[in-house]
Backbone as JSON, one array per atom type, in Angstrom:
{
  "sequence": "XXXXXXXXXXXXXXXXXXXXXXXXXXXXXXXXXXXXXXXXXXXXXXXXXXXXXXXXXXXXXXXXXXXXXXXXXXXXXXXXXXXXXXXXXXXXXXXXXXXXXXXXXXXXXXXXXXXXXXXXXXXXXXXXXXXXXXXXXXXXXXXXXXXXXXXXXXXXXX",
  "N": [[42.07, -11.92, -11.11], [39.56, -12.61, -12.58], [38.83, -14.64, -10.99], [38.5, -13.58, -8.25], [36.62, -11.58, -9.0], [34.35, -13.23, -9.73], [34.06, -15.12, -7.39], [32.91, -12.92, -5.9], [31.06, -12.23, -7.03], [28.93, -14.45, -6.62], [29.07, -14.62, -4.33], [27.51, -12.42, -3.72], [24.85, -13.04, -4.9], [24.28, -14.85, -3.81], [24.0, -13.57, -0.92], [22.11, -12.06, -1.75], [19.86, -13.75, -2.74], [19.4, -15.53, 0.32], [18.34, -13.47, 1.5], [16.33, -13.34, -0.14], [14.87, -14.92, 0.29], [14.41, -15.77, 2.98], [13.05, -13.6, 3.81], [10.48, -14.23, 2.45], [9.68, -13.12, 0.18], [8.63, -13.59, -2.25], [5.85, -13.56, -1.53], [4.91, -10.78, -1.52], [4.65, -10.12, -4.05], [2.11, -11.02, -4.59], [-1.16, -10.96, -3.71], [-2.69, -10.94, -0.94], [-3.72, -9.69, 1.68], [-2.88, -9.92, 4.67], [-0.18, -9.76, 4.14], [0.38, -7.32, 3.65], [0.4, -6.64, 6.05], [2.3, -7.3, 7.52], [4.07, -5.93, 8.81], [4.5, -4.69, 11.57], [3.47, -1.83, 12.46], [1.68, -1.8, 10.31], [-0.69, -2.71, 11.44], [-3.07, -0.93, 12.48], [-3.94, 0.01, 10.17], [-4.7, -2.34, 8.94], [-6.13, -3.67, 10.64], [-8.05, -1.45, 10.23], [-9.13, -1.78, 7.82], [-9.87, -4.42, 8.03], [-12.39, -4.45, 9.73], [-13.82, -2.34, 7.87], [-15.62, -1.14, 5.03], [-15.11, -1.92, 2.71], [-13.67, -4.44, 2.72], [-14.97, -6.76, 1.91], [-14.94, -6.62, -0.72], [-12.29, -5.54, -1.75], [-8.97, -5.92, -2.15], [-5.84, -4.88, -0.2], [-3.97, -3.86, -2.92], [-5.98, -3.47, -4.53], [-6.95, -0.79, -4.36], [-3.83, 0.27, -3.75], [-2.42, 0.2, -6.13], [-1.34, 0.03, -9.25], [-4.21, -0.99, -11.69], [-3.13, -2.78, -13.95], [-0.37, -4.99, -14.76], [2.42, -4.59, -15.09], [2.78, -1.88, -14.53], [1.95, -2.34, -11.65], [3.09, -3.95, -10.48], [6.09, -2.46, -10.49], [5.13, -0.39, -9.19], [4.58, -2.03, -6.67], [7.48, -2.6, -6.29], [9.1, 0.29, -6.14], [7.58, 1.09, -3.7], [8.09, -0.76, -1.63], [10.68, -0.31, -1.79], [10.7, 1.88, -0.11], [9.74, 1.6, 1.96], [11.12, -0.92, 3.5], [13.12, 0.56, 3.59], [13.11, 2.92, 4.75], [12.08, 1.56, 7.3], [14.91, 0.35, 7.73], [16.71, 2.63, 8.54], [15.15, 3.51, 10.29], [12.96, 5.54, 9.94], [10.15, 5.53, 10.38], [6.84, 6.55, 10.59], [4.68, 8.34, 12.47], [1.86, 8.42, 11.82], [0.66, 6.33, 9.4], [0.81, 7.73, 6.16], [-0.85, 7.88, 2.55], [1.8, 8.99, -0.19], [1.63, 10.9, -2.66], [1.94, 9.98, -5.0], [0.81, 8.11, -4.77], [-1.53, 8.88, -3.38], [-3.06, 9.63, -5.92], [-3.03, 6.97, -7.78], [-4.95, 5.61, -5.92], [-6.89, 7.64, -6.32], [-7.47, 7.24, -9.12], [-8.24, 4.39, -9.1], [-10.64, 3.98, -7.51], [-12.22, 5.99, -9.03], [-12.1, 4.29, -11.32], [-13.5, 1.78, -10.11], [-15.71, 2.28, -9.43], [-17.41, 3.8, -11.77], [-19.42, 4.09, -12.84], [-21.31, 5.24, -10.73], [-19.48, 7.64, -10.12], [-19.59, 8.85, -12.78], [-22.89, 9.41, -13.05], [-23.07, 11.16, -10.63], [-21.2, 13.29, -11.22], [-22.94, 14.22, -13.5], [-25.47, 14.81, -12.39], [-24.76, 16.11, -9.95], [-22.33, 18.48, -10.29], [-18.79, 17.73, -9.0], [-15.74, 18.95, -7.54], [-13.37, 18.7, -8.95], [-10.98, 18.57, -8.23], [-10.86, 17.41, -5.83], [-9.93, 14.89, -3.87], [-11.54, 10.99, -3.97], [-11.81, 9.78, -1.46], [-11.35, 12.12, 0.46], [-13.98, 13.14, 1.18], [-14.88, 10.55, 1.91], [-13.85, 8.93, 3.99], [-13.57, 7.24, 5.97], [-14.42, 4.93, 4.44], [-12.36, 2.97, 2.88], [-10.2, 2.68, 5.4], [-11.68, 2.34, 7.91], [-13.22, 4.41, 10.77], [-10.61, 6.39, 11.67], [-8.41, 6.52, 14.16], [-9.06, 4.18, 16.04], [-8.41, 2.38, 16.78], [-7.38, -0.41, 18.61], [-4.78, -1.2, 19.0], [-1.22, -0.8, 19.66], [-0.36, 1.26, 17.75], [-2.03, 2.97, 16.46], [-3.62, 5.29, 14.96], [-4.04, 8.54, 16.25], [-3.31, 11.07, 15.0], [-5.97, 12.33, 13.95], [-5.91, 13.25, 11.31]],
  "CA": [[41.05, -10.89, -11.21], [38.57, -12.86, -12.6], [38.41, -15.51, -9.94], [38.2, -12.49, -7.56], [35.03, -10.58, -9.41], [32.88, -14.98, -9.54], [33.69, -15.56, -6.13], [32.12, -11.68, -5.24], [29.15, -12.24, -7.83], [28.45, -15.43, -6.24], [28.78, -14.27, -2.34], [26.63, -11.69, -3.16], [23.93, -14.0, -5.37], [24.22, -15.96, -1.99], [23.36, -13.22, 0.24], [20.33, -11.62, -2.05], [19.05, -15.2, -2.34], [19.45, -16.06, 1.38], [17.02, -12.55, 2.07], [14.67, -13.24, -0.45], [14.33, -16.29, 0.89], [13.75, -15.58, 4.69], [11.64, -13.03, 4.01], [9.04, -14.8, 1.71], [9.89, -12.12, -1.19], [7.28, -14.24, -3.28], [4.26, -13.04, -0.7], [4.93, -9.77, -1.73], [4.24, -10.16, -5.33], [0.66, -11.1, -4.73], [-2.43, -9.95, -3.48], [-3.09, -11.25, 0.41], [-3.67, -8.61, 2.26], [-2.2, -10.1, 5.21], [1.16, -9.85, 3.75], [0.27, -6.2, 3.97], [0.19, -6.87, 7.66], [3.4, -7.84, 8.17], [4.9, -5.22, 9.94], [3.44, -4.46, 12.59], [3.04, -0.92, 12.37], [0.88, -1.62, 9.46], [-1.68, -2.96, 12.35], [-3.82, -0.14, 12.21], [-4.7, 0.04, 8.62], [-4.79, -3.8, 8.17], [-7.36, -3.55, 11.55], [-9.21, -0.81, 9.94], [-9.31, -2.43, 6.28], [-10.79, -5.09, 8.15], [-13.22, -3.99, 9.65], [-14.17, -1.44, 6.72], [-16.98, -1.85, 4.49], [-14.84, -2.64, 1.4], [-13.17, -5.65, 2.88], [-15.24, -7.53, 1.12], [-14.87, -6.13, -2.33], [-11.67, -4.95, -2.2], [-8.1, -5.83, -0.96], [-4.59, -3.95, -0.47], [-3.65, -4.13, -4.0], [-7.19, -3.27, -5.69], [-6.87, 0.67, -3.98], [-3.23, 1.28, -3.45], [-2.1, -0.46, -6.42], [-2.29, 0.43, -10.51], [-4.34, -2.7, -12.32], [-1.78, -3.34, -14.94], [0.58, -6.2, -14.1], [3.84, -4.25, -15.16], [2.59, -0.55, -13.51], [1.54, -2.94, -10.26], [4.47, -4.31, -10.4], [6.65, -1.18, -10.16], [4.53, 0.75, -8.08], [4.8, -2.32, -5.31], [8.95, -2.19, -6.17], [9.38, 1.54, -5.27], [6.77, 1.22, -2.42], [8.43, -1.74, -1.1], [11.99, 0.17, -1.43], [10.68, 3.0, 0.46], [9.42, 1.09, 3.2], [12.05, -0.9, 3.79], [15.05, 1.77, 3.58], [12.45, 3.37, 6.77], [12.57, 0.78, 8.57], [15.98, 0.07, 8.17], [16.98, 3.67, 8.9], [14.08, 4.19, 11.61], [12.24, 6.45, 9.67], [8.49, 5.0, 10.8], [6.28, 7.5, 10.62], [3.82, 7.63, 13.49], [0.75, 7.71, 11.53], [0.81, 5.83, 7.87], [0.01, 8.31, 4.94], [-0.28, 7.7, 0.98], [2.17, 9.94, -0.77], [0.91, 11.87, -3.5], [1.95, 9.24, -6.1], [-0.15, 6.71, -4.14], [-3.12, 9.15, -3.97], [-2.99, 9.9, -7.26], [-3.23, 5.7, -7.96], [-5.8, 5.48, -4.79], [-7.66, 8.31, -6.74], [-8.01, 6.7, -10.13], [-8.93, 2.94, -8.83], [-11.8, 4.43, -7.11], [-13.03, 6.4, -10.35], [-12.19, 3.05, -11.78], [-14.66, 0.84, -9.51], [-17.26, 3.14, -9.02], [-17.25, 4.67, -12.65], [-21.29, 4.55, -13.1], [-21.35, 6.26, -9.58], [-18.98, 8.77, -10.7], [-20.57, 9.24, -13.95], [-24.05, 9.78, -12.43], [-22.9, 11.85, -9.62], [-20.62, 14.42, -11.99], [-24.14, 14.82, -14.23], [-26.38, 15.73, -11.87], [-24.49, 17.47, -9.44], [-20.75, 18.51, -10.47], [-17.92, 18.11, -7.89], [-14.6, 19.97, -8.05], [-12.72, 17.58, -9.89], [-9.74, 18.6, -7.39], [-10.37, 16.76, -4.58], [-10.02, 13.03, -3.77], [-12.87, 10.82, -3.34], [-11.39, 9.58, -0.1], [-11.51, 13.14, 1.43], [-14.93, 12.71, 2.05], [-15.15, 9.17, 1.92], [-12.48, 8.86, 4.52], [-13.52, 6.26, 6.55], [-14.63, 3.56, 3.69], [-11.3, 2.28, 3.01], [-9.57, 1.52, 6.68], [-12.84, 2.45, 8.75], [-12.66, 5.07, 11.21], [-9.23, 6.99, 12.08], [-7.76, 6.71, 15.49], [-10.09, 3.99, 17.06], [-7.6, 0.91, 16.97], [-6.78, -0.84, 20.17], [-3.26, -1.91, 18.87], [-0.25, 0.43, 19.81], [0.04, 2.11, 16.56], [-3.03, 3.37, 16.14], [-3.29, 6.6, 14.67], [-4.38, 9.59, 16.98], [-3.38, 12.22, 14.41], [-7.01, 12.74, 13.53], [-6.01, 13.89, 9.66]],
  "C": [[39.69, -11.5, -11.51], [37.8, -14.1, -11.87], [37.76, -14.52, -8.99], [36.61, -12.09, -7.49], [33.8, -12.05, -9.41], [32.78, -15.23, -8.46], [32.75, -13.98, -5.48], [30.86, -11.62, -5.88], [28.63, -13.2, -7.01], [27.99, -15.2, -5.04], [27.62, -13.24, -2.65], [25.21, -12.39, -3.69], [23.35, -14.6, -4.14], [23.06, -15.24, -1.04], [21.85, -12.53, 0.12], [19.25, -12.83, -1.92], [18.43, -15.45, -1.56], [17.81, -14.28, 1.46], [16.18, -12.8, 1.37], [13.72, -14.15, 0.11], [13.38, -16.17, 2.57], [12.96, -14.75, 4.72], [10.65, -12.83, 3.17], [8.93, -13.84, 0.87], [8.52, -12.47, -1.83], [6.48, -13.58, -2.7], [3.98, -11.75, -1.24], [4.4, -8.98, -3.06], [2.73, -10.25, -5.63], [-0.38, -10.14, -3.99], [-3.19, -9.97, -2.4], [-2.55, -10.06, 1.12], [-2.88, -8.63, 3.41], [-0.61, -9.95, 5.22], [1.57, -8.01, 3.93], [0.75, -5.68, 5.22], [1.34, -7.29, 8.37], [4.28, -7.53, 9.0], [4.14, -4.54, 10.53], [3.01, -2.9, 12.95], [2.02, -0.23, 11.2], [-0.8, -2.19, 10.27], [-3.09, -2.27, 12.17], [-4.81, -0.3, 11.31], [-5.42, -1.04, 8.29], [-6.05, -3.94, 9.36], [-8.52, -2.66, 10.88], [-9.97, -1.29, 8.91], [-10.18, -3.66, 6.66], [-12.03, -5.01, 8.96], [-13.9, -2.93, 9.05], [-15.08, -2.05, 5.92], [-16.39, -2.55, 3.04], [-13.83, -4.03, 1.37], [-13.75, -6.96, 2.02], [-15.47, -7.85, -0.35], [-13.46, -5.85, -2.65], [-10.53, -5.31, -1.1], [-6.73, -4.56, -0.71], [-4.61, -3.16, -1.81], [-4.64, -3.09, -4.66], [-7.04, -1.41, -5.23], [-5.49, 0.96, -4.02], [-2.32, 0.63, -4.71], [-2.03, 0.12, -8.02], [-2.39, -0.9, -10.73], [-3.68, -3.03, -13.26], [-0.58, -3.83, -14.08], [1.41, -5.26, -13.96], [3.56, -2.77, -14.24], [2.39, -1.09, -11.75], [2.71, -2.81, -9.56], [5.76, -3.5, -9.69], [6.13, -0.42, -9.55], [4.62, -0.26, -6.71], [6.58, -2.08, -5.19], [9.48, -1.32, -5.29], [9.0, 1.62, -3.69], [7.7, 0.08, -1.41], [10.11, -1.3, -0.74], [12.01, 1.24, -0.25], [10.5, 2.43, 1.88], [10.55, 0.19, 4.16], [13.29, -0.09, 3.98], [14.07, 2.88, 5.05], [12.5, 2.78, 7.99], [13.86, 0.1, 8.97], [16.78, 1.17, 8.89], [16.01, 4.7, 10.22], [13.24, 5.58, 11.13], [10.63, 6.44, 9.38], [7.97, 6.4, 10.76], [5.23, 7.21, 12.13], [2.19, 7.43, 13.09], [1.27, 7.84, 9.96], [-0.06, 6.8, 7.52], [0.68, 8.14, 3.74], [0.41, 8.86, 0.37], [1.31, 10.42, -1.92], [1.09, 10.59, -4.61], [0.47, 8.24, -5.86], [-1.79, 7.48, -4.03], [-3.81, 9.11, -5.08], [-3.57, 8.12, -8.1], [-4.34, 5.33, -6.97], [-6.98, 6.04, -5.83], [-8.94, 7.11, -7.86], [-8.46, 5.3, -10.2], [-10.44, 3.4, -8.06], [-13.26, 5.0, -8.13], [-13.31, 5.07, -10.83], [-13.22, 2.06, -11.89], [-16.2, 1.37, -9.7], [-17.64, 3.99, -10.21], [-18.48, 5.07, -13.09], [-21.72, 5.63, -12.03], [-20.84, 7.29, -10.17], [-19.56, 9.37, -11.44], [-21.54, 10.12, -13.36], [-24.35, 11.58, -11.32], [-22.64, 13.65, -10.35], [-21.96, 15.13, -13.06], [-24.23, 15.47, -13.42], [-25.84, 16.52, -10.85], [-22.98, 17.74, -9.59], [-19.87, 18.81, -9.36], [-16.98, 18.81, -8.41], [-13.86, 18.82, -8.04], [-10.91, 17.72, -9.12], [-9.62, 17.9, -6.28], [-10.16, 15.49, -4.79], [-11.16, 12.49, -3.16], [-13.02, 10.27, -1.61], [-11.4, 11.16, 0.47], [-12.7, 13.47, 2.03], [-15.62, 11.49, 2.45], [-14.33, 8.46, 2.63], [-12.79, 7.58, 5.62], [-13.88, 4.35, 5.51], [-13.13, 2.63, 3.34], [-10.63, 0.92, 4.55], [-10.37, 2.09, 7.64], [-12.58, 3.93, 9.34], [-11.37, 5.39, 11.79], [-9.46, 7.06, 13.57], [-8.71, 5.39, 16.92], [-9.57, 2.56, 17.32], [-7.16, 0.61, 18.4], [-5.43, -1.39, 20.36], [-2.62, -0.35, 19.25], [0.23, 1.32, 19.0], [-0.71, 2.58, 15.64], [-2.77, 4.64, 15.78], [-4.33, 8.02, 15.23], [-4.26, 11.16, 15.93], [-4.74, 13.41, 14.25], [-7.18, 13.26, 11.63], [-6.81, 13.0, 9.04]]
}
């Protein structure tokens, strides 16, 4: 029995190993946007992000991300479970959108960066503290929507 249960810990040690391995697990942990880019139906975004105006201030991570190591951390985990268990099960979407958790973390890095803006803005003229600043700021992130020349561009228009 307990030869049984070391040789099945081990095979499977083996086979998590062997995937983290081939697919550069480590990359994932950091903060190259490219790594973002890896599947190719992330094309789009990673096209728009670069040509976008905050490419140069700002990568993946810094918007869809929380800045605390351990919240980062666990928010790429989940994100990284979800994405994979889609593409293993074919459940691509045809155009990429942030769930609500991810707006919600999108939201507050934005307040975050821009918190004198904010400030300033909420004085003198008060917004409705319900929307997101991306709803009218919708192209600063991954530029304009739908104008990619790759095949997985997003036509939706939302």
């Amino acid at each position: 029995m307990k030869l049984s249960l070391l040789i099945s810990t081990l095979a499977l040690l083996v086979v998590v190993g062997t995937g983290m391995y081939v697919s550069d697990f480590t990359a994932y942990l950091g903060d190259d946007p490219t790594t973002c880019n890896n599947c190719h139906v992330m094309d789009s975004a990673y096209e728009g992000w670069f040509h976008a105006s905050h490419k140069q201030w700002a990568n993946c991570n810094d918007c869809h991300t929380p800045s605390a190591l351990i919240p980062k951390l666990v928010t790429k985990t989940r994100a990284g479970f979800r994405h994979v268990s889609a593409f293993t099960l074919g459940h691509i979407p045809e155009a990429i959108r942030a769930i609500d958790e991810s707006r919600d973390i999108i939201q507050q890095n934005c307040v975050e960066c821009h918190a004198e803006t904010v400030s300033d803005v909420t004085i003198e003229q008060p917004m409705d503290v319900e929307r997101y600043c991306f709803e009218c700021h919708r192209d600063v992130g991954h530029g304009q929507r739908g104008i990619s020349t790759l095949p997985y561009k997003d036509t939706t228009g939302k």
